[in-house]
C-alpha positions in Angstrom: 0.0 0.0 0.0 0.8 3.3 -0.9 1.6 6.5 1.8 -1.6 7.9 0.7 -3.9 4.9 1.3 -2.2 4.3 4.8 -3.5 7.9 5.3 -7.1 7.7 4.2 -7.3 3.9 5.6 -6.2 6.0 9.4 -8.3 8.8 8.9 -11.7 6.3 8.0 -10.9 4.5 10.8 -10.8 7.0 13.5 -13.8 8.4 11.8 -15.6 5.8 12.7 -14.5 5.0 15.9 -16.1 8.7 16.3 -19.4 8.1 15.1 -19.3 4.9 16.9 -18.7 6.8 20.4 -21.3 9.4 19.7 -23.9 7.4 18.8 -23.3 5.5 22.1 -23.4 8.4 23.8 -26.4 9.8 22.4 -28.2 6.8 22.9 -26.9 6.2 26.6 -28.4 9.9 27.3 -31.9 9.5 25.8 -35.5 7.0 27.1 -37.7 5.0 24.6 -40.6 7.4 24.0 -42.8 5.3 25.4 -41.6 4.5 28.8 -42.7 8.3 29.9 -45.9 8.8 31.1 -47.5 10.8 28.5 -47.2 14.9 28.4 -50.6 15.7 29.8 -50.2 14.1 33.1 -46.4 15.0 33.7 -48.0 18.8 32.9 -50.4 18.0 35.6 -48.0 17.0 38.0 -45.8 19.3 37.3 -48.0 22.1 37.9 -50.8 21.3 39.9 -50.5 22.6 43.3 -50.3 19.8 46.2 -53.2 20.2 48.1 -52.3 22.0 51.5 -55.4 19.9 53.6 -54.2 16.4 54.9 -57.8 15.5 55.6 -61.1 16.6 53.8 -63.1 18.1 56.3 -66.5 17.6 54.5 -65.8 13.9 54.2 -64.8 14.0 57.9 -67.9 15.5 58.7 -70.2 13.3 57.1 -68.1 10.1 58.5 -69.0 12.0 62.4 -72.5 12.4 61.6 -73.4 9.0 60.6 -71.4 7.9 63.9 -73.5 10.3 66.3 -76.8 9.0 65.1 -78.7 7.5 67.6 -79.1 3.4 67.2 -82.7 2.5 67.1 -83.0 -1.3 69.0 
C-alpha cells in the first residue's frame, strides 16, 4: 500500500470510531418514548398545586354524623 492509502485507511478508521462513540453516547443519554408517562399528566404533575389539607373536612364531617346518630333497637 501506498503512503496515501495508509493515510485515508487511518483517517476512516478513526472516523468511525467517532461516530461509533457518539452514537453510544447519544443513545446512553436518551429513554424510549414510550416509557414516559404521557405529556398531559407529567403537565399536571408538574403544575398542579399539592393540596395543602391532609384531611377533607367535609368527608370527615359526614363520617362523624353517621357515627352520632342514635341506634334505634
Amino acid at each position: 500500500m501506498n503512503r496515501s492509502k495508509r493515510i485515508f485507511l487511518l483517517a476512516a478508521l478513526i472516523f468511525l470510531a467517532l461516530l461509533i462513540y457518539a452514537s453510544y453516547d447519544i443513545a446512553s443519554r436518551t429513554t424510549f418514548p414510550g416509557s414516559k408517562p404521557q405529556l398531559k399528566h407529567r403537565l399536571e404533575e408538574k403544575l398542579q398545586p399539592k393540596d395543602s389539607i391532609r384531611w377533607d373536612s367535609a368527608g370527615n364531617d359526614q363520617k362523624k354524623s353517621k357515627q352520632e346518630l342514635p341506634v334505634s333497637k
